[in-house]
ZATORFI-646618 format. One line per field, with one value per residue (C-alpha): residue number from 1; residue in three letters; y, z, x. Coordinates in Angstrom, 2 decimals. Each point is the difference from the previous one (the first is absolute). Layout:
pos <- (NUM_...)
code <- (ala_...)
c2 <- (Y_...)
c3 <- (Z_...)
c1 <- (X_...)
END
This chain:
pos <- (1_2_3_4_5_6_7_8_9_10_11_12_13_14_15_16_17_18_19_20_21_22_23_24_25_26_27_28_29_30_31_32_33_34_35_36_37_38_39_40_41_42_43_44_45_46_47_48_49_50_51_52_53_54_55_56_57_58_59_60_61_62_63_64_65_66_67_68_69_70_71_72_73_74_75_76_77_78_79_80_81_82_83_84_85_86_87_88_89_90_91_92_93_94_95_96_97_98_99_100_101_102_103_104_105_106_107_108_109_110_111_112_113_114_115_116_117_118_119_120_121_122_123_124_125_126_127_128_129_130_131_132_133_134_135_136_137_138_139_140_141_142_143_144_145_146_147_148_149_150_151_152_153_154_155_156_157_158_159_160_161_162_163_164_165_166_167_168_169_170_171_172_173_174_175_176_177_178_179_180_181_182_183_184_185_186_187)
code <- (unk_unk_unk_unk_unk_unk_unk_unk_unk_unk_unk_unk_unk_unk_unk_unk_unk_unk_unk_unk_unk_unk_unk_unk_unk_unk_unk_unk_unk_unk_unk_unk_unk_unk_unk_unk_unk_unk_unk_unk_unk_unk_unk_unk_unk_unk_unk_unk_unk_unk_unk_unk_unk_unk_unk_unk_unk_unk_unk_unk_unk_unk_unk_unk_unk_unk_unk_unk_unk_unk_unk_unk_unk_unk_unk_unk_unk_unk_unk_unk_unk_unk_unk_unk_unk_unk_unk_unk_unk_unk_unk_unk_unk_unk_unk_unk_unk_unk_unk_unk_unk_unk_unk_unk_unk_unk_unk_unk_unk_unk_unk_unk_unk_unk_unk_unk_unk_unk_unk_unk_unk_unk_unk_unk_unk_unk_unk_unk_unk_unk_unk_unk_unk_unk_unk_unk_unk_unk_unk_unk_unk_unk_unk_unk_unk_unk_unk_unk_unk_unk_unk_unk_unk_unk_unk_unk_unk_unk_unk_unk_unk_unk_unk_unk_unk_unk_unk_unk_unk_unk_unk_unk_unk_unk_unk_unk_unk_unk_unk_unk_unk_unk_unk_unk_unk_unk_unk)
c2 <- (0.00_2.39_-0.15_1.58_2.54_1.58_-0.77_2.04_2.75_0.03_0.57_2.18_2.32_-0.54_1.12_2.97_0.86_0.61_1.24_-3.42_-1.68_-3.67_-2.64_-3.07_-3.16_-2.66_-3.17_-2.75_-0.04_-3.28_-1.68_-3.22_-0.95_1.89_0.66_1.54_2.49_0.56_0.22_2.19_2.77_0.55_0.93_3.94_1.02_-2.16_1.70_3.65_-0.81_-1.58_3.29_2.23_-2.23_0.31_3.66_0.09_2.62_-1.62_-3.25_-1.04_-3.26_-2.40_-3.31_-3.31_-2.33_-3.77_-0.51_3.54_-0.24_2.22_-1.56_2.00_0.37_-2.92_-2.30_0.37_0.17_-3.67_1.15_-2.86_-3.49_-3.04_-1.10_3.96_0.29_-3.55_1.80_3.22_-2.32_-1.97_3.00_1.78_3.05_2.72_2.31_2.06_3.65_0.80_-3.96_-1.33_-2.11_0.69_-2.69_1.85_0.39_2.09_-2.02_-0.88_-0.76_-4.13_0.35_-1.82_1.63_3.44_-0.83_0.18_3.00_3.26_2.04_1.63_-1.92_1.63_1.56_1.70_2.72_0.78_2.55_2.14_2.23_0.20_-3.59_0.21_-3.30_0.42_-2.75_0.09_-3.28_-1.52_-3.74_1.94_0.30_-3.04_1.11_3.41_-0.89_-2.35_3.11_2.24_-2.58_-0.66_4.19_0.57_2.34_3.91_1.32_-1.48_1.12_-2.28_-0.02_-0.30_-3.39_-1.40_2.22_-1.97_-3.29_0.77_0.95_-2.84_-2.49_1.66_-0.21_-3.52_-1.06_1.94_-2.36_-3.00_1.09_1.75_2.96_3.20_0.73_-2.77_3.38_2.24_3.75_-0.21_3.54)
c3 <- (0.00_0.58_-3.38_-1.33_2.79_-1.60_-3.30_0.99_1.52_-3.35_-1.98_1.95_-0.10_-3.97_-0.10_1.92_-2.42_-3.03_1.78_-0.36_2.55_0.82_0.05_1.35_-1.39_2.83_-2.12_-0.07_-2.40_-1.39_0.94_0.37_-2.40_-3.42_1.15_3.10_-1.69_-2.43_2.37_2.06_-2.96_0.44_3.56_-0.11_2.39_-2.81_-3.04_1.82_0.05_-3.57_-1.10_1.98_-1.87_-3.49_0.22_0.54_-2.24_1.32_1.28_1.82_0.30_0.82_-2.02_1.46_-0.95_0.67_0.25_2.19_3.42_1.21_-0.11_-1.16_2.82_-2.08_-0.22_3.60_2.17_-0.26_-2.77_-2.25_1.39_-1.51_-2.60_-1.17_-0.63_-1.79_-2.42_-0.57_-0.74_-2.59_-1.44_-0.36_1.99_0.34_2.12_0.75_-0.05_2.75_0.59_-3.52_-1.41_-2.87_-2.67_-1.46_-2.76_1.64_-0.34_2.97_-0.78_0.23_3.52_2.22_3.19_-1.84_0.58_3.72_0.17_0.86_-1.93_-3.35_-3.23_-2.23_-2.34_3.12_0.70_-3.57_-0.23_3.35_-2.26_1.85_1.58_1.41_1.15_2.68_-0.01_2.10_-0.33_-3.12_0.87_-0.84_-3.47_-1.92_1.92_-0.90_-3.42_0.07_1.22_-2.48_-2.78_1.59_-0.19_3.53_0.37_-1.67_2.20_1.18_3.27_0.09_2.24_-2.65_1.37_-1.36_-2.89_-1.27_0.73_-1.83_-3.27_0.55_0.18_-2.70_-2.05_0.79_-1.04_-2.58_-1.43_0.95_-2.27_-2.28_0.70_0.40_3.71_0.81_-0.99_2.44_-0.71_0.82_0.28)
c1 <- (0.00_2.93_0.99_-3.91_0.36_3.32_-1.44_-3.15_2.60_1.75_-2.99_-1.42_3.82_-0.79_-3.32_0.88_2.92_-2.40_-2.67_-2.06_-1.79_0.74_-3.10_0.50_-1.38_-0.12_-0.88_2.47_2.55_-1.01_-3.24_-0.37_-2.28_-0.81_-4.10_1.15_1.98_-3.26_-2.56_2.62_-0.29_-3.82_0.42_-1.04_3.25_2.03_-1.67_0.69_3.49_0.08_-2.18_3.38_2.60_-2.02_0.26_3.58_1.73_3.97_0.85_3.20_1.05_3.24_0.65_0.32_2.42_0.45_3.38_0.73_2.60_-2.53_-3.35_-3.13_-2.29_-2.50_2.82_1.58_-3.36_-1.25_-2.69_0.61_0.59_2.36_-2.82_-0.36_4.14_0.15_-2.78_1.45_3.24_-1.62_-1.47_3.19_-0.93_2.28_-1.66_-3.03_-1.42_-2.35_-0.72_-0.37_2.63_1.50_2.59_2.74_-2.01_-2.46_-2.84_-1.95_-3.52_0.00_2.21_-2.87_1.16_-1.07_-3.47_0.42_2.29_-1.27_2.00_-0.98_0.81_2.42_-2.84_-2.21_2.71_1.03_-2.54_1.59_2.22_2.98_1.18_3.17_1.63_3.05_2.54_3.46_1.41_1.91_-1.46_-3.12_0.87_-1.62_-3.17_0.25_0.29_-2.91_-2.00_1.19_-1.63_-3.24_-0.50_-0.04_2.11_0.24_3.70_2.14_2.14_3.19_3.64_2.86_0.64_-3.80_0.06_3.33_-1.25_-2.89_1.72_2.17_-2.97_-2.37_3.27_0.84_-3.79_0.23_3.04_-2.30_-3.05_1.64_-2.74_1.59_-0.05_-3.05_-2.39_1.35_1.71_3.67_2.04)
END
């Protein structure tokens, strides 16, 4: 629990910072079971908060990664069990933005756990005109660039330590498909 109360802290510093105001969501980040998550969504507190999120003019947003020495907070606080990994294994998941897992391909639609995550799917957000994506950690970088394909993400803020390892991998997959870049903008 400590680890949502300095999340809420941080949000709350960011919200402050553009003049925002921070609205929290307390649903789970993954639900058990697909329904619950649907039948969670008609609830009217649910739908005020979905209403808040829908009019959104700027999101802000980290990227999870898999493989990361520093866990994401869904991957280091006993959210998904044994049976949940060995799936995202076999799937070849890479990562996730705001809960939903994402291949280094970007796709994410036929992911089952994405049913029960709470998150928005890559599409919802793309009409928020500015979505900025924040990402300080190089291990980060195959996830990052599995964000950057599904279209989450509109800016970028990067430490020069990510940003290389991103060229560097977006490069190196770039050699494997022979696809300049794997679709992203390299400069």
């Amino acid at each position: 629990m400590a680890g949502v109360a300095v999340g809420a802290e941080q949000m709350g510093a960011i919200a402050q910072a553009f003049n925002a105001e921070m609205v929290p969501f307390p649903v789970p980040a993954f639900f058990d079971f697909p329904r619950t998550r649907q039948m969670m969504w008609q609830e009217r507190s649910v739908q005020q908060v979905l209403s808040r999120q829908g009019a959104a003019d700027l999101a802000l947003f980290g990227v999870g990664a898999i493989h990361s020495p520093v866990p994401s907070h869904v991957y280091a606080s006993g959210y998904l069990d044994e049976p949940d990994r060995r799936m995202l294994a076999s799937q070849d998941v890479v990562g996730d933005v705001c809960t939903v897992f994402l291949r280094a391909d970007g796709s994410w639609r036929d992911i089952a756990i994405n049913t029960r995550a709470s998150g928005p799917t890559p599409l919802e957000p793309q009409r928020i005109p500015r979505r900025v994506a924040v990402v300080a950690a190089p291990a980060k970088a195959v996830a990052l660039l599995a964000a950057l394909r599904a279209g989450t993400i509109t800016e970028l803020v990067l430490d020069s330590g990510t940003a290389r390892a991103v060229l560097h991998e977006a490069r190196r997959r770039a050699g494997e498909s022979g696809r300049p870049h794997g679709g992203a903008t390299l400069r």
